[in-house]
C-alpha positions in Angstrom: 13.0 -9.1 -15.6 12.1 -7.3 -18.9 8.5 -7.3 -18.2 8.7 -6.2 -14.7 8.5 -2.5 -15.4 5.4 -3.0 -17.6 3.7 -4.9 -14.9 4.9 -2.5 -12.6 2.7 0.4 -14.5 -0.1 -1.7 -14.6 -0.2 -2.0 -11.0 0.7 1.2 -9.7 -2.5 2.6 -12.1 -4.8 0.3 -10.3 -3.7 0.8 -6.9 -3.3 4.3 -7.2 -7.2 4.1 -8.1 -7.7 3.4 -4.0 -5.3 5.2 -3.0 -2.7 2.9 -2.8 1.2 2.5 -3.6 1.1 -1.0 -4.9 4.0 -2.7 -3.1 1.7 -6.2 -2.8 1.7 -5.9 -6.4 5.1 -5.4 -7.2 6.2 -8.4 -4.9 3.1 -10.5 -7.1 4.5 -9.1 -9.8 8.1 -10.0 -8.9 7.4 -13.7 -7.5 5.2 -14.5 -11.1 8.5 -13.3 -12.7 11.1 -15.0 -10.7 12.4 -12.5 -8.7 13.2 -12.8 -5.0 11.1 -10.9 -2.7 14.0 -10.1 -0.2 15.9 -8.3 -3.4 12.8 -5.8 -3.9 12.0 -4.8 -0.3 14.1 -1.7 -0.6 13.2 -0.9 -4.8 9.6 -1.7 -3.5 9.5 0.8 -0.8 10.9 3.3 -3.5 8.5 2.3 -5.8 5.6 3.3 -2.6 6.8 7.0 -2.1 6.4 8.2 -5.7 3.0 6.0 -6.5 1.3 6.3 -3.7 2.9 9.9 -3.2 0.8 11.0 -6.5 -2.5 9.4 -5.1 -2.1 11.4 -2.1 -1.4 14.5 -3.9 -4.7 13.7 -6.2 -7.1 12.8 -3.6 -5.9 15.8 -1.3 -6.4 18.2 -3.7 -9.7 16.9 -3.7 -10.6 17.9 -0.6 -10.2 14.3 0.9 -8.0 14.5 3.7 -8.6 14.7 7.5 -5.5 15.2 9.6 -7.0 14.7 12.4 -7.8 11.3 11.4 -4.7 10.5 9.5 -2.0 12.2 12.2 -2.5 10.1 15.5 -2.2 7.5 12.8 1.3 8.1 11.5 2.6 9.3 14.8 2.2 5.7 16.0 2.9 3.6 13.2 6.3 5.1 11.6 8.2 4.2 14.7 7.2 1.3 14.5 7.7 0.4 10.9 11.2 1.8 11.2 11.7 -1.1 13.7 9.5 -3.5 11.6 12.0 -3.1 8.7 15.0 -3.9 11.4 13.4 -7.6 11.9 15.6 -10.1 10.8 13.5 -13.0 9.7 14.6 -16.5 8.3 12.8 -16.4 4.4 10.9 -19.4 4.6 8.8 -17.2 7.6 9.2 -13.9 5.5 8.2 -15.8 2.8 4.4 -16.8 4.0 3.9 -13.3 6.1 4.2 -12.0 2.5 2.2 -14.5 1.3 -0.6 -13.6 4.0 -0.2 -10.1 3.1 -0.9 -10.9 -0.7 -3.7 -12.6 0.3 -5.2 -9.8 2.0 -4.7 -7.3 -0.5 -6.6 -9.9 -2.9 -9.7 -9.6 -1.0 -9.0 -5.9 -0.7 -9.7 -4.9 -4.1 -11.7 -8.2 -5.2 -14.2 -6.9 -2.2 -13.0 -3.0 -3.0 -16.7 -2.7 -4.0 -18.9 -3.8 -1.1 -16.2 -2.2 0.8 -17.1 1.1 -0.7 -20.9 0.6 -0.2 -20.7 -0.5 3.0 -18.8 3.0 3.6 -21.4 5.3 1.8 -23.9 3.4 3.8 -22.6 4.4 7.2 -22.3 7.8 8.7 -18.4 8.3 8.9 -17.2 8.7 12.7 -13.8 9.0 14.1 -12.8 6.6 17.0 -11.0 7.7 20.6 -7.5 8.7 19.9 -6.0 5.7 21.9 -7.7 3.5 19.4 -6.2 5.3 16.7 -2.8 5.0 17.9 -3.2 1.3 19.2 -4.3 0.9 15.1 -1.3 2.6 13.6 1.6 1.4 16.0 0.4 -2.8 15.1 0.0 -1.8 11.3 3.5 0.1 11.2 4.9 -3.0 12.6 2.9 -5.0 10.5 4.3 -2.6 7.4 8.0 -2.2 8.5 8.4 -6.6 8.5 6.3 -7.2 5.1 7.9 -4.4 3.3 4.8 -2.7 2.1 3.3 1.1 3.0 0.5 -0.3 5.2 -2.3 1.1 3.2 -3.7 -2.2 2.1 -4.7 -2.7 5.9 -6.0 0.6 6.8 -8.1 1.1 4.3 -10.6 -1.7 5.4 -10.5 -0.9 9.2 -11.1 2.5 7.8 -14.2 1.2 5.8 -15.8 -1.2 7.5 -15.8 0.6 11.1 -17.3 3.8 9.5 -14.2 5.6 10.6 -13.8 7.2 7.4 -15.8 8.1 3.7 -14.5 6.0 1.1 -12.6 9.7 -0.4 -10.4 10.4 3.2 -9.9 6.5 3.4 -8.0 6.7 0.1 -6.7 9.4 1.5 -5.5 8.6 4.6 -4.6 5.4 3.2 -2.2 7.0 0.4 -0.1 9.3 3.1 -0.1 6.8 5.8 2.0 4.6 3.1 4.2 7.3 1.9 5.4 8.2 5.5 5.5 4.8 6.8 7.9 3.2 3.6 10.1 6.2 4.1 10.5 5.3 7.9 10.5 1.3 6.8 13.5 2.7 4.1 15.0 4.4 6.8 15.7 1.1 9.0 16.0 -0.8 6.3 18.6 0.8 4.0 22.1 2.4 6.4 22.7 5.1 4.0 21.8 6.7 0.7 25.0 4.6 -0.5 23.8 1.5 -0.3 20.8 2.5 -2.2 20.6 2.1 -6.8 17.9 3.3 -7.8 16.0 1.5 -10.7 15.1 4.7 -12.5 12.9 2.5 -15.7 10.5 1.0 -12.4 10.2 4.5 -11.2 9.5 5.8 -14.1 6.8 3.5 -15.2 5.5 3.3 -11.6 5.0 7.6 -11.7 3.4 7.0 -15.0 0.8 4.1 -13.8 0.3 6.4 -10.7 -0.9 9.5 -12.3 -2.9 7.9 -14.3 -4.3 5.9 -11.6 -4.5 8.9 -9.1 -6.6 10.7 -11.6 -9.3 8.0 -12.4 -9.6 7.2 -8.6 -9.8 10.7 -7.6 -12.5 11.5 -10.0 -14.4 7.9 -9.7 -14.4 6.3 -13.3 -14.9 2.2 -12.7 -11.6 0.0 -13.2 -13.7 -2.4 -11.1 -12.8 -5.6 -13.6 -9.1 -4.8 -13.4 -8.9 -4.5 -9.4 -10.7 -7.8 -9.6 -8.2 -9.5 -12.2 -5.2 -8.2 -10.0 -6.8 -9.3 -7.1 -6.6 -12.7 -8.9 -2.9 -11.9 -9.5 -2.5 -11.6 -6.0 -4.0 -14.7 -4.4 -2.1 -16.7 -7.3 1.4 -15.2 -5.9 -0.1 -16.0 -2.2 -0.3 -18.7 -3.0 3.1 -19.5 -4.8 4.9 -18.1 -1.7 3.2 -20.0 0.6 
């Protein structure tokens, strides 16, 4: 438990980077460290809205941002990750979705490279708004029952369709997970009451994240951590599993 909040900085910097809040991380981080993943869902989600809160506020100010990208988006999927979080599942099935979902965000940033080239490479082109909500409503249900912002999906649809520059894919991908863990929070969590904050992991988690928000926004390589976290990741996956 004592190392959790360092590891916790370390991965909100490098998620942050992309644009991300970092709740596959965390649960890595939590599942390396002993921790139960069902007894971080809630801290996770917390964890989500200030990290990935700072990337969006970093990469907006950049200019980044498309609403009309990002808003059919969110208008499907928080619904749905409000009723996502309301899933009761037995934890040996919990257990290898978040698995799955660990996996995925391993190839997410060990590929966060080619993913980016591929992106510069195409001409950026928004789909037909059905599309866009069909996208958002299965990733905010995908988000609400694995406890994580959703980000670490969207992002690659958003790359390797062309829908969106690598700049409004982080974006995009940073607001879509701060909306979508508050609505997860909100159906997960009955009132503010049966809520304690751990205000260390916050702490170190806003730290990581400006930090991280800064060097994505303004492109310095951390392409040798992503890749080492990535190998975090699949180890975890792989525990849970």
């Amino acid at each position: 438990m004592r190392w959790f909040p360092l590891a916790v900085t370390f991965v909100a910097f490098l998620y942050a980077s992309v644009g991300h809040g970092g709740a596959s991380g965390y649960y890595a981080a939590g599942v390396l460290l002993g921790l139960a993943p069902p007894s971080l869902k809630a801290q996770v989600l917390i964890l989500n809205l200030f990290v990935a809160g700072l990337s969006a506020y970093a990469f907006t100010r950049k200019g980044y941002l498309r609403w009309d990208l990002l808003a059919p988006l969110v208008a499907a999927s928080m619904p749905c990750a409000f009723l996502g979080a309301k899933l009761a599942l037995p934890v040996d099935g919990a257990n290898k979705i978040l698995g799955a979902c660990l996996a995925l965000a391993a190839l997410r940033l060990i590929l966060h490279d080619w993913l980016q080239k591929k992106a510069e490479e195409s001409e950026a082109h928004p789909p037909r708004l059905w599309v866009l909500l069909l996208v958002g409503a299965l990733l905010g249900l995908i988000a609400g029952i694995t406890g994580v912002g959703g980000g670490i999906y969207l992002s690659p649809v958003l790359l390797l369709t062309g829908w969106a520059s690598p700049g409004t894919t982080a974006a995009s991908s940073a607001w879509f997970i701060v909306l979508n863990s508050a609505s997860a929070l909100a159906g997960l969590v009955p009132g503010p009451g049966g809520l304690q904050l751990q205000w260390l992991w916050i702490a170190c988690g806003c730290l990581g994240g400006v930090l991280g928000g800064w060097v994505g926004a303004n492109r310095l390589p951390v392409k040798w951590f992503r890749r080492t976290l990535g190998l975090v990741l699949m180890a975890a996956a792989f525990k849970l599993v």
